[in-house]
C-alpha positions in Angstrom: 34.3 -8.9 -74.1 31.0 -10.1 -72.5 30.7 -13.5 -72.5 27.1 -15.5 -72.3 25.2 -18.0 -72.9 23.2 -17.8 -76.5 20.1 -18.8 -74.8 20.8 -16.1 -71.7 21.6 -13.8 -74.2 18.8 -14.3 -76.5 16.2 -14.2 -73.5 17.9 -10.8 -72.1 17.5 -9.2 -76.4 13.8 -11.0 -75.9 13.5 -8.9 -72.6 14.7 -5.2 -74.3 12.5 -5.1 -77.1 9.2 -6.2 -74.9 10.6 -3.5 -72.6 10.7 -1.2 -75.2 7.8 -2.1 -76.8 5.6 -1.3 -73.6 7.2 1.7 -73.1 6.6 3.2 -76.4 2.8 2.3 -76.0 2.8 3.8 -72.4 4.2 6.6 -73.7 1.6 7.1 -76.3 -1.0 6.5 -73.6 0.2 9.2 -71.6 0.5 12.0 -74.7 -3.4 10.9 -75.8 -5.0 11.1 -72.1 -2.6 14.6 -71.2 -1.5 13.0 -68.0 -0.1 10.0 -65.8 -2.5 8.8 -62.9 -0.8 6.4 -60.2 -3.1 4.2 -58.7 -4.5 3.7 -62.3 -4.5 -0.5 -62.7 -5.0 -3.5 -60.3 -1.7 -2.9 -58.7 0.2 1.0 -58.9 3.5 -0.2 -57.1 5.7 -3.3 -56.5 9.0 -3.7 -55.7 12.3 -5.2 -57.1 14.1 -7.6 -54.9 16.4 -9.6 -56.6 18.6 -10.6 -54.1 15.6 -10.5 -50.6 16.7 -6.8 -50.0 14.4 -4.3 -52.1 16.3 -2.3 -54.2 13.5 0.1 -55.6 10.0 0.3 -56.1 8.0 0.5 -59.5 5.1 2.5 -60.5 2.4 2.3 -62.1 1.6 -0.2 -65.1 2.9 0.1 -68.8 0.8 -0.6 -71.5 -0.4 -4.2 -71.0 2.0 -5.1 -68.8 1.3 -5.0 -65.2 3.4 -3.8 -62.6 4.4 -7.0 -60.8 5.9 -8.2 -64.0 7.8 -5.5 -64.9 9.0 -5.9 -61.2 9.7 -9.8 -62.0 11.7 -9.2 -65.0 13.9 -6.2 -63.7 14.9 -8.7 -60.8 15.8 -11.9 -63.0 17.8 -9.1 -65.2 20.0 -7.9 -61.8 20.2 -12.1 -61.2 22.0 -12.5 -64.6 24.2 -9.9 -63.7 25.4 -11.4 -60.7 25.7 -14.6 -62.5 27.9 -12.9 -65.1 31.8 -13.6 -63.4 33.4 -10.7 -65.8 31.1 -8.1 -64.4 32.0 -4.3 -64.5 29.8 -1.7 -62.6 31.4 0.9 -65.4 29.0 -0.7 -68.2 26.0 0.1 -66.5 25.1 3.0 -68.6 22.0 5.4 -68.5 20.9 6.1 -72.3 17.7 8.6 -73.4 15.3 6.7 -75.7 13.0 9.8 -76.7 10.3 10.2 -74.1 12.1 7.3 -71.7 15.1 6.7 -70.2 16.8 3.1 -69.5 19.3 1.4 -67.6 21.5 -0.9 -69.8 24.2 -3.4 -69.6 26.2 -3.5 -72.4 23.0 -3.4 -75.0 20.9 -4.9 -72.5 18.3 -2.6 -71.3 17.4 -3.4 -67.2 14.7 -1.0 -66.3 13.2 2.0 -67.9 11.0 4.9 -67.0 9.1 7.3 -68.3 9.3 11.3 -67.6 5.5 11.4 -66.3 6.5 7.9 -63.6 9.3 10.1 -62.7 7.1 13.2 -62.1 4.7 11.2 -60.8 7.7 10.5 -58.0 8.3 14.1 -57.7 11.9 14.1 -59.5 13.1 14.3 -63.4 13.6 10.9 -65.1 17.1 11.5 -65.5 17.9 11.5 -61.9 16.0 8.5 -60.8 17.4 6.3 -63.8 20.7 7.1 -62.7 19.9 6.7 -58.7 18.8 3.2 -59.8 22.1 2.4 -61.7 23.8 3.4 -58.8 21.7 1.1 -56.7 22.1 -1.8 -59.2 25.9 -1.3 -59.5 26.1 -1.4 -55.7 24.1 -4.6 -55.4 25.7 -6.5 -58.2 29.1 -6.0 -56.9 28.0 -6.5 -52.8 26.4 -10.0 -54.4 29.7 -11.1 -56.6 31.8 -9.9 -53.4 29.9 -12.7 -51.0 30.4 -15.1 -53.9 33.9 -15.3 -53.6 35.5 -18.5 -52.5 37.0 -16.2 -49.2 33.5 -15.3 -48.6 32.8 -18.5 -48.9 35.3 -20.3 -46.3 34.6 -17.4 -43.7 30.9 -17.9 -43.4 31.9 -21.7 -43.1 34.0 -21.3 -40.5 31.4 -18.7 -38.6 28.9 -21.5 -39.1 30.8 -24.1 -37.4 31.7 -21.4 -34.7 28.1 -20.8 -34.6 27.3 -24.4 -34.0 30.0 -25.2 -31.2 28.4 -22.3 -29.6 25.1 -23.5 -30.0 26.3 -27.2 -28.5 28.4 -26.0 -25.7 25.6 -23.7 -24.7 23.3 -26.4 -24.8 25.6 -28.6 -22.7 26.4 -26.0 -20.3 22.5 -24.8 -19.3 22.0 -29.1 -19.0 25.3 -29.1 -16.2 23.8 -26.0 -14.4 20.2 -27.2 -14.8 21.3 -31.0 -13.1 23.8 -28.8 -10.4 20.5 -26.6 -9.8 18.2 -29.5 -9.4 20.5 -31.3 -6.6 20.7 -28.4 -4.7 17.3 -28.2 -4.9 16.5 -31.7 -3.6 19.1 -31.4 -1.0 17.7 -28.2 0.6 20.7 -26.1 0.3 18.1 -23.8 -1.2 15.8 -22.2 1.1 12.2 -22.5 0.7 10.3 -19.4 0.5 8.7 -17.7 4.1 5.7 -16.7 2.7 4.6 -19.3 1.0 4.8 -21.6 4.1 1.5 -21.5 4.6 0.0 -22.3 1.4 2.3 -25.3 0.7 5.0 -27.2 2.5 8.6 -28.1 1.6 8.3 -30.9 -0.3 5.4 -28.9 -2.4 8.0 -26.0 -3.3 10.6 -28.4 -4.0 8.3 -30.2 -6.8 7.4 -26.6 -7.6 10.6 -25.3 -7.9 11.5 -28.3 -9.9 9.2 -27.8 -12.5 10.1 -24.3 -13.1 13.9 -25.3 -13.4 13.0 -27.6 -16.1 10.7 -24.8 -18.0 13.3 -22.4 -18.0 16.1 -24.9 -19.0 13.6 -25.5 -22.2 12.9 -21.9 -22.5 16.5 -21.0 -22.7 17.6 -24.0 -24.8 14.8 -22.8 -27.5 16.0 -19.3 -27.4 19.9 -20.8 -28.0 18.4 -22.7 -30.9 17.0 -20.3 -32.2 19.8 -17.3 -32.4 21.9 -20.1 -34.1 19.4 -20.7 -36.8 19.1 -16.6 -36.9 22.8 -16.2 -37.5 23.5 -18.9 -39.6 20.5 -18.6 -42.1 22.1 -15.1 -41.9 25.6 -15.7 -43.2 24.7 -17.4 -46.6 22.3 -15.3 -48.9 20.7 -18.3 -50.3 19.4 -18.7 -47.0 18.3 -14.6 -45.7 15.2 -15.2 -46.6 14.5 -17.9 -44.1 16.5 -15.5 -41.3 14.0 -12.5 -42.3 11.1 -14.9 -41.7 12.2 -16.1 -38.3 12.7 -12.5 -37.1 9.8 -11.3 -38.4 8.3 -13.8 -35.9 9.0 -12.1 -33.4 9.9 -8.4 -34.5 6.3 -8.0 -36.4 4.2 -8.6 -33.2 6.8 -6.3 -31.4 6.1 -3.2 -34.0 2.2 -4.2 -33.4 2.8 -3.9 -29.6 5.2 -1.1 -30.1 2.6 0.9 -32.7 -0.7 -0.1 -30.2 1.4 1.1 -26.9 2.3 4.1 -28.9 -1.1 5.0 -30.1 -2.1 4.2 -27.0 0.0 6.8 -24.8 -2.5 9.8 -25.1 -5.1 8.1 -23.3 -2.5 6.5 -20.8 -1.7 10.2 -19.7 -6.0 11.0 -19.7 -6.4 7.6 -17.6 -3.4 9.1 -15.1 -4.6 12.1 -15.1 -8.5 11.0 -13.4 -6.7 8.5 -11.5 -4.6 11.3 -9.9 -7.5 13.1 -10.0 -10.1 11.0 -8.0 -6.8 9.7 -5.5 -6.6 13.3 -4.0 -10.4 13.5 -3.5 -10.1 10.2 -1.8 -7.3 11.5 0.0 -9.2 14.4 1.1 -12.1 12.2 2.6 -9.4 10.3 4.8 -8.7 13.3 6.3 -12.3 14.6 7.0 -12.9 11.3 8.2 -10.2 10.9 10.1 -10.8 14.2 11.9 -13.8 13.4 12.6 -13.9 9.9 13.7 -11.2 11.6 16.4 -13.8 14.4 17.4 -11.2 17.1 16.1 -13.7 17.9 13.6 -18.0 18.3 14.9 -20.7 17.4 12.6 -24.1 18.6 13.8 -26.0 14.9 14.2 -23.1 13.0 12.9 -21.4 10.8 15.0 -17.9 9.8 15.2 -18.5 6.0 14.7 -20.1 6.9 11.4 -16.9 8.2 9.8 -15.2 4.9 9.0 -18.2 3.0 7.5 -19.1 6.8 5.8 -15.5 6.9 4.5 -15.5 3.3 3.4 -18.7 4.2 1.5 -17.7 7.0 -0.5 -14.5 5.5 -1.6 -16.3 2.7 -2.8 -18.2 5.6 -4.7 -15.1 7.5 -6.0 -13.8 4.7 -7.4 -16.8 3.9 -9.0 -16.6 7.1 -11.0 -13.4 7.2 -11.3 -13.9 3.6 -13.2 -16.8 5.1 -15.4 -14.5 7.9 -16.4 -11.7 5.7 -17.2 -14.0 3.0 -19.2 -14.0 4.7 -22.6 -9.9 5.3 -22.8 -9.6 1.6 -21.9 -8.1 -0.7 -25.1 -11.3 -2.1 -27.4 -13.5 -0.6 -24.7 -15.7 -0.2 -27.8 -15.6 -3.5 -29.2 -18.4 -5.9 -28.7 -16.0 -8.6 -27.3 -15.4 -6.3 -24.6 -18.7 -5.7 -23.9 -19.9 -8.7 -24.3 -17.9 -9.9 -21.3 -18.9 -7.2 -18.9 -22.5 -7.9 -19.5 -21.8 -11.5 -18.6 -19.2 -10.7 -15.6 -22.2 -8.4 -14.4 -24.5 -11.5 -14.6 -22.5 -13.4 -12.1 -22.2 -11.0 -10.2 -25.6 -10.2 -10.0 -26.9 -13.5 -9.8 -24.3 -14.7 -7.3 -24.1 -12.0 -4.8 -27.5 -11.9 -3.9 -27.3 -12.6 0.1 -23.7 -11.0 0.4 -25.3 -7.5 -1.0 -28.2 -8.4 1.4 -25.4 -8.4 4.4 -23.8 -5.4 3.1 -26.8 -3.8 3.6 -27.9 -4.8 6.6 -24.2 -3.8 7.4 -24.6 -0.3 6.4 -27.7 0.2 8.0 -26.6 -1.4 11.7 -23.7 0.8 11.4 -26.3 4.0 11.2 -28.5 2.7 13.4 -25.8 2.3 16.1 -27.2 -0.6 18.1 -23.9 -1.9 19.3 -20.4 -0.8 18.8 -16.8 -2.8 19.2 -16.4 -4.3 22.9 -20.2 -3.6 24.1 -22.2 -6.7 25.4 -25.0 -7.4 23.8 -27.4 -10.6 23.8 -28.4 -11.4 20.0 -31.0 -14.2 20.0 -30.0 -16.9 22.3 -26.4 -15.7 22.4 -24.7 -13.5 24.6 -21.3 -12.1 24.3 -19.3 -8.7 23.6 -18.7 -7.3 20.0 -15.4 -8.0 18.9 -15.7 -7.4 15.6 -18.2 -5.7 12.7 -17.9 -5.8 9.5 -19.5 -5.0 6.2 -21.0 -9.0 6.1 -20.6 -10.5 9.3 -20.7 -9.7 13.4 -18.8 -11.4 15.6 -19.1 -11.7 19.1 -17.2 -13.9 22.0 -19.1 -15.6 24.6 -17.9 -15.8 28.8 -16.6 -18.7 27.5 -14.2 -17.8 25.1 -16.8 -18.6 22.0 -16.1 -16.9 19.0 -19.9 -16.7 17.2 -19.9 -15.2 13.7 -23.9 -14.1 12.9 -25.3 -12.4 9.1 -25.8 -9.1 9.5 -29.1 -9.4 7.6 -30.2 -12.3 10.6 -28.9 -9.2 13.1 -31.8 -7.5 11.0 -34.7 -9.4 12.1 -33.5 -10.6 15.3 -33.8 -8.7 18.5 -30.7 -7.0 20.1 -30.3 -6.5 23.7 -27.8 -3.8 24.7 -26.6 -4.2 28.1 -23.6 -2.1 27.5 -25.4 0.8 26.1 -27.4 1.0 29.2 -24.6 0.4 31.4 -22.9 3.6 30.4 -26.0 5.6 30.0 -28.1 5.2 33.4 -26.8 2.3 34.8 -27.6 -1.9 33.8 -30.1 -3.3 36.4 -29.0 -7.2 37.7 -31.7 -9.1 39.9 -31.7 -12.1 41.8 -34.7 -14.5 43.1 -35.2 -15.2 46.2 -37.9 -17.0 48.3 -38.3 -17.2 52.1 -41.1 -19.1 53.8 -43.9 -16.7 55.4 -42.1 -16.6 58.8 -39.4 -14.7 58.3 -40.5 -10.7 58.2 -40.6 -9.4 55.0 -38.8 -5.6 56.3 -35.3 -8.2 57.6 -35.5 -9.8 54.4 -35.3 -6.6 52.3 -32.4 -5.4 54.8 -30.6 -8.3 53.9 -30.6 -8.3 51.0 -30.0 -4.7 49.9 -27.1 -5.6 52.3 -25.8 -8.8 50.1 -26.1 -6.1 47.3 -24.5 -3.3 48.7 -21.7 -5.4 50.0 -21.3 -6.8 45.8 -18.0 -5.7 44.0 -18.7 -3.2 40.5 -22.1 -2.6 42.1 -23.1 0.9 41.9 -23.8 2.9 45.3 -25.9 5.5 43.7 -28.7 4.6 43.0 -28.9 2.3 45.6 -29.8 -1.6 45.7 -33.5 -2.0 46.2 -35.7 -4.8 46.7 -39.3 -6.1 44.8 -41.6 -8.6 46.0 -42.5 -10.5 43.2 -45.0 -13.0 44.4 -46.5 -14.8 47.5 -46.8 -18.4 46.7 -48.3 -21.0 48.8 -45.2 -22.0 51.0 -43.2 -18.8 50.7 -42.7 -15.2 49.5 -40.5 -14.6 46.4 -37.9 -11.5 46.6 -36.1 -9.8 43.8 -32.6 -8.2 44.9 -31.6 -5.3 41.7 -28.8 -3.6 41.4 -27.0 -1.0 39.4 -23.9 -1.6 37.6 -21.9 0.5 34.8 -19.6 -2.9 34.1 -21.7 -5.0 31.7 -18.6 -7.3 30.7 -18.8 -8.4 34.2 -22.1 -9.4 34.5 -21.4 -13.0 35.3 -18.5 -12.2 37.8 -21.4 -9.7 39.5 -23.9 -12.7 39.5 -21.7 -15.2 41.2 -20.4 -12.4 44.1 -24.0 -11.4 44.6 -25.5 -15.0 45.3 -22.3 -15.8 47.6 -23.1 -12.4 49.5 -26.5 -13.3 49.7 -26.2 -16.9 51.5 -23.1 -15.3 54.2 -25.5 -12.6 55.0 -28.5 -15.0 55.6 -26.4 -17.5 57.4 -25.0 -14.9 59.6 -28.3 -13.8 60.8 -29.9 -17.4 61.4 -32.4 -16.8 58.9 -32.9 -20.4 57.1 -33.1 -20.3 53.5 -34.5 -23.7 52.8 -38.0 -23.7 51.7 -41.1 -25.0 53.4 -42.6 -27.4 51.0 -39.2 -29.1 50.7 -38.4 -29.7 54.1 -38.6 -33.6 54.7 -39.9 -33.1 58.3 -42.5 -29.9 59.4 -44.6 -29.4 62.7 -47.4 -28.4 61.2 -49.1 -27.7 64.3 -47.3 -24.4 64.5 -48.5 -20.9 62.8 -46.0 -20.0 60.0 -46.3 -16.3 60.9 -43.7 -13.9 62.4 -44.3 -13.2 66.2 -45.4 -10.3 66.3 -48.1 -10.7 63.5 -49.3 -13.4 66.0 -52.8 -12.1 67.4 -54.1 -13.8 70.7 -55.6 -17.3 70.5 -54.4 -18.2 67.5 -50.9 -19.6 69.1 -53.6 -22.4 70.7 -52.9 -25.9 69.7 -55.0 -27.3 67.0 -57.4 -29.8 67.9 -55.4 -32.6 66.1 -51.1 -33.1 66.9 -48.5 -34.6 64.9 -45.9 -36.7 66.7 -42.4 -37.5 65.3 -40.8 -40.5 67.2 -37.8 -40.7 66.6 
């Protein structure tokens, strides 16, 4: 026979007849209205978890009691039967009550339901009330079964196993952390090649240090906290502390799960443009390719236009291809979101002002075509050969190994000299000055000099060196030597050859090349004119002489 406590027992017969009681008036409710509505009430469901696990779920309210309640006072009646030690799962009976049906323990009614909660459910009464015997049977007998006093010692002795797991594990990730650490220091662990430029040795050592200790924290925490998992586990006072701490981490998994999941349809639209668009790109390579090569001819297009051209319309493809993909992008919808791309186009706007200005001037040098890689060209005061352009910047190096980096928007208001350009195309003309006094003929001074040119190494022979008479000053006659050259990298080594050919020829013909007005001594009695300009009577002595005595 079942024996209780008075007061238990009194509170259980208490229980029934409220039980009762609303069922009766529920029932009543239902025949006078002709039909059950869930969702009726401030809350239609709730469910009954006496021991942390739910066992089943309640519907709908009866009479004046709500759901919750009737929840509450189904659970506390499982808990008294897993308090009672002389259980049996065989006195769990289902009985009919006229328009309900209950669960009951030896006179003690558990839960009861009506036909319409039961149709409501889609299934008779009869077979729910007995599917939640079952499930009360089952749970009262699983809870007296971990109640036992050989329950009891085993989860003990898994908790102490649990905790000299949790220690040595501990200990052991300290002894590999400090083993680590002196390798570390004592550079039995190489440093990293490609990060020998950004810091040195000693920097990746501290480094590597630091992210020693935050995985040694890392992993202890994660030790800790499977411990606590298992042992809050074993003992079913404590479950409900083990479900909370894997909720932690399993409830923002099913959120990332559920979002990535939702989230797939427009993962295969965004791989879909972005195939898309990458064969189109692909497809301008090759035009440009073939016809930066000259493989492929485009009426007025020229081959150094295909890069930049290229570079241009990929910048443009993946401009669309970034407008298409912007709606299937997470919360691309949400004001956050936009919020932050107005303000990240604001910087950029505001901050990019002379770089867009270079890119620009970039784009239009390029189709302009005023210099190319390896030309020389004189930019300002600055002369040197192109040896680099790009989209912000030219860069050129000077005879003297220089390396000058100029705007392209200052290229854009500065002139440009070309010497290159008009090296290949008809030839670059070089001169050189100079001056011979009045008495040497003018005829041997151009022969000479179209010699000294003529005679010049990476001059051209065709068309050949000529000579200009540029002025006749007061003491002498200035001459200009030109000559063609198709080298303009070697303007400087042309200079130099061309004023050494100059003096050997002069020398070699006795023809002085010092100036009149700078000589320190000069008969001035003499006529500086060539002989045989000389008409009679003026090679008569002045009337006045100058004597040098030495």
């Amino acid at each position: 026979m079942l024996v209780c406590n008075p007061k238990k027992t009194f509170k259980m017969k208490l229980r029934y007849y409220l039980l009762a009681a609303a069922l009766t008036l529920q029932a009543a409710a239902v025949s006078a209205y002709g039909e059950y509505r869930v969702g009726v009430g401030v809350a239609v469901s709730a469910p009954v978890a006496p021991f942390g696990d739910t066992l089943f779920t309640l519907y709908g309210n009866l009479g004046g009691i709500a759901v919750q309640k009737r929840a509450q006072l189904v659970a506390e009646n499982i808990v008294l039967l897993r308090n009672d030690l002389l259980f049996d799962p065989d006195s769990l009976v289902v009985l009919d009550a006229g328009e309900e049906h209950l669960v009951a323990y030896r006179g003690m009614a558990l839960v009861g339901l009506t036909a319409q909660q039961a149709a409501a459910m889609g299934v008779s009464c009869r077979e729910l009330v007995q599917e939640y015997r079952d499930v009360i049977a089952a749970a009262v007998t699983a809870a007296h079964a971990e109640s036992t006093w050989l329950t009891v010692v085993k989860r003990l002795a898994l908790a102490l196993l649990v905790v000299a797991a949790a220690y040595f594990g501990i200990k052991y990730l300290n002894l590999s952390h400090r083993k680590l650490v002196v390798l570390l220091r004592r550079h039995k662990l190489k440093p990293v090649k490609a990060l020998k430029y950004l810091m040195d040795n000693n920097k990746q050592i501290a480094i590597g240090l630091i992210v020693l200790r935050v995985v040694k924290y890392f992993l202890v925490v994660v030790v800790v906290y499977v411990c606590a998992l298992i042992l809050f586990r074993l003992f079913p006072a404590t479950r409900w502390l083990s479900d909370t701490l894997i909720g932690y981490i399993t409830a923002p998994l099913k959120k990332i799960f559920s979002a990535v999941w939702d989230y797939l349809p427009n993962v295969f639209y965004i791989a879909i443009i972005v195939v898309l668009f990458r064969l189109i790109a692909r497809a301008l390579r090759i035009i440009a390719n073939k016809v930066g090569t000259g493989s492929l001819a485009i009426k007025g297009f020229q081959p150094e236009w295909a890069a930049p051209t290229y570079g241009i319309l990929r910048v443009m493809v993946v401009a669309f291809a970034l407008i298409f993909i912007f709606p299937f992008l997470p919360n691309s919808d949400s004001d956050i979101f936009r919020g932050v791309s107005v303000f990240l186009g604001l910087l950029l706007s505001l901050g990019s002002t002379s770089i867009i200005s270079n890119i620009i001037s970039g784009l239009v040098i390029t189709y302009m075509n005023p210099f190319k890689e390896g030309d020389r060209i004189k930019m300002g005061e600055h002369v040197g050969d192109v040896v680099e352009k790009t989209a912000l910047v030219t860069r050129l190096r000077t005879s003297k190994n220089e390396l000058i980096t100029i705007p392209n928007s200052i290229i854009m208001t500065a002139q440009t000299v070309n010497y290159s350009n008009s090296a290949r195309d008809y030839g670059l003309i070089l001169h050189v000055q100079v001056a011979m006094g009045y008495e040497v003929p003018w005829r041997r001074v151009h022969e000479l000099l179209i010699e000294a040119g003529a005679k010049t190494e990476y001059v051209l022979q065709e068309p050949k060196p000529f000579v200009l008479q540029t002025a006749l000053d007061d003491f002498y006659v200035q001459y200009q030597i030109n000559v063609y050259t198709a080298e303009a990298c070697k303007m400087l080594n042309i200079y130099s050859s061309l004023y050494a050919n100059v003096q050997d020829i002069f020398h070699r013909e006795g023809v002085e090349m010092v100036m009149p007005h700078i000589a320190s001594v000069r008969d001035a009695s003499k006529v500086s004119m060539p002989e045989e300009y000389i008409r009679p009577g003026q090679e008569r002595t002045p009337p006045f002489r100058v004597t040098v005595e030495k």
